[in-house]
C-alpha positions in Angstrom: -29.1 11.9 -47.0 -25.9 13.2 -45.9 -27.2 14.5 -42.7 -28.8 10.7 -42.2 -24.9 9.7 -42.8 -23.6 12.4 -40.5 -26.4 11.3 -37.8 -25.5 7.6 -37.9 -21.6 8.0 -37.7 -21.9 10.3 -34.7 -23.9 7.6 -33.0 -21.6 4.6 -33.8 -18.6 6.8 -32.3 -21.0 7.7 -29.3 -21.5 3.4 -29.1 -17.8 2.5 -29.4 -16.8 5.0 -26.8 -19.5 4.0 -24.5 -18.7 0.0 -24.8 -14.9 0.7 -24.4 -14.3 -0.4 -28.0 -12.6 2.8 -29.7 -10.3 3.0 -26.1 -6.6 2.0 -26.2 -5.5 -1.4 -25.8 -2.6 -0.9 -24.4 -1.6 -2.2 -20.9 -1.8 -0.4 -17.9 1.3 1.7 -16.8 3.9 0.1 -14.4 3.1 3.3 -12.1 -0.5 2.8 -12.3 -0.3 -0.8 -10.4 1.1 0.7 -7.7 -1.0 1.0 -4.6 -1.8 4.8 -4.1 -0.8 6.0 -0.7 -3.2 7.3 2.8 -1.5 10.6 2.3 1.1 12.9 1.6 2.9 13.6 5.2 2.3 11.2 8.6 0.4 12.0 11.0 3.4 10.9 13.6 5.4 14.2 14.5 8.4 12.3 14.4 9.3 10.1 11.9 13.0 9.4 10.8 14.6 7.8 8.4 15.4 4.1 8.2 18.6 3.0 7.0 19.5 -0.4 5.4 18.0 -2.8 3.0 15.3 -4.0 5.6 12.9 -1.8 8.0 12.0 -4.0 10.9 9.5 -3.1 12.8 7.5 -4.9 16.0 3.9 -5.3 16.8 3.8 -5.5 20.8 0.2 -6.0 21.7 -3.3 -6.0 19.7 -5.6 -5.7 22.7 -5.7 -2.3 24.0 -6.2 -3.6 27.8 -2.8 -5.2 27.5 -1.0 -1.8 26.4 -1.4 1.4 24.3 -0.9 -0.6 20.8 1.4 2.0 19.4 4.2 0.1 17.3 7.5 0.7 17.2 8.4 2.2 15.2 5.8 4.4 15.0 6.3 6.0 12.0 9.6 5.7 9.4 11.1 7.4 6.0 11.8 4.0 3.8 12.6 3.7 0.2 11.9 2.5 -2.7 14.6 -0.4 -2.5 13.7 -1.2 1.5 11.8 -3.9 2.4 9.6 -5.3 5.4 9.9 -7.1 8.1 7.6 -7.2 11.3 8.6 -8.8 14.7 5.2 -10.3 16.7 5.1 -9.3 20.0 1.7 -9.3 20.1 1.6 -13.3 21.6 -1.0 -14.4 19.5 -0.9 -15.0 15.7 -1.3 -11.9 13.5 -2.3 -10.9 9.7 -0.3 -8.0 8.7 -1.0 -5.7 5.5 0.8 -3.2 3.3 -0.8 -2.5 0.3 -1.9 -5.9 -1.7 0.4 -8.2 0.3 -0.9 -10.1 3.5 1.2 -11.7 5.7 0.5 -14.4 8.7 3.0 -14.3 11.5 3.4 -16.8 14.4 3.8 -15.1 18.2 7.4 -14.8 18.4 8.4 -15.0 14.6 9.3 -12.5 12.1 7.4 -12.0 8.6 8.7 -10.3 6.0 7.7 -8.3 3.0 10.0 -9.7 0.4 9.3 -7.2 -2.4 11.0 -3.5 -2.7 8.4 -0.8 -1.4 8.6 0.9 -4.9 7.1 -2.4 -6.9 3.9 -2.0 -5.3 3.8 1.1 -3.1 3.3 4.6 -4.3 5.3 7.8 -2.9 3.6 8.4 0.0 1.7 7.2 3.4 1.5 3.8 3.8 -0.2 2.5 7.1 0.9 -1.7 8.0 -3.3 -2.9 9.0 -2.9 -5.7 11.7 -5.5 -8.2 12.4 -8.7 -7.1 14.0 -8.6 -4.0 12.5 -5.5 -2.4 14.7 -3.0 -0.3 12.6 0.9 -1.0 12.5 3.5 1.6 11.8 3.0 4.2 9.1 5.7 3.9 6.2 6.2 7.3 4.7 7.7 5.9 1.2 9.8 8.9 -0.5 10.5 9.1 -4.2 14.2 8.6 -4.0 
């Protein structure tokens, strides 16, 4: 009888862990919202640090015929107060992406990224993705 009782207690806790219902329900962290970075250290051998409360930064071209599609900057040290904003050189309309915003930008016009790096970005790599699958400039986010 008692082992019956032992039996069918350690299968209810084996249920309610499995369906989620003996878990905490408590939100998730702050932290844990944040988008994790690409990586710990850029891949760019140079990459200084931006100053300022925005990082501007342009796309020139998306067609690798028209030129080598490196931004500029390439690569830059932001923080967690900086913000975004991308200049299209490109001459045709772009999407831009960091993390879980997306921007559309005009040929010619600026788009910005109104939100501090540190309300959605974790320390880390972060690469801009351009339409078409092209990359923009890699934001090295430090925990500062």
């Amino acid at each position: 009888m008692k082992i019956e009782r032992l039996l069918i207690s350690l299968i209810l806790i084996a249920l309610l862990s499995l369906t989620g219902a003996a878990q905490s329900k408590r939100p998730p962290s702050k932290k844990g919202s944040l988008t994790p970075s690409e990586g710990d250290y850029p891949a760019a051998g140079f990459c200084p640090e931006a100053g300022g409360r925005w990082v501007s930064a342009q796309i020139t071209s998306i067609a690798s015929k028209d030129s080598d599609g490196i931004p500029m900057p390439r690569c830059v040290q932001v923080t967690k107060r900086q913000r975004l904003k991308i200049i299209n050189r490109a001459g045709v309309p772009i999407r831009v992406t960091l993390g879980p915003i997306t921007i559309r930008i005009r040929p010619g016009a600026e788009g910005v990224f109104n939100k501090p790096f540190g309300s959605y970005l974790a320390p880390g790599v972060h690469v801009v993705r351009v339409s078409g699958g092209h990359t923009g400039p890699a934001l090295w986010l430090q925990d500062k």
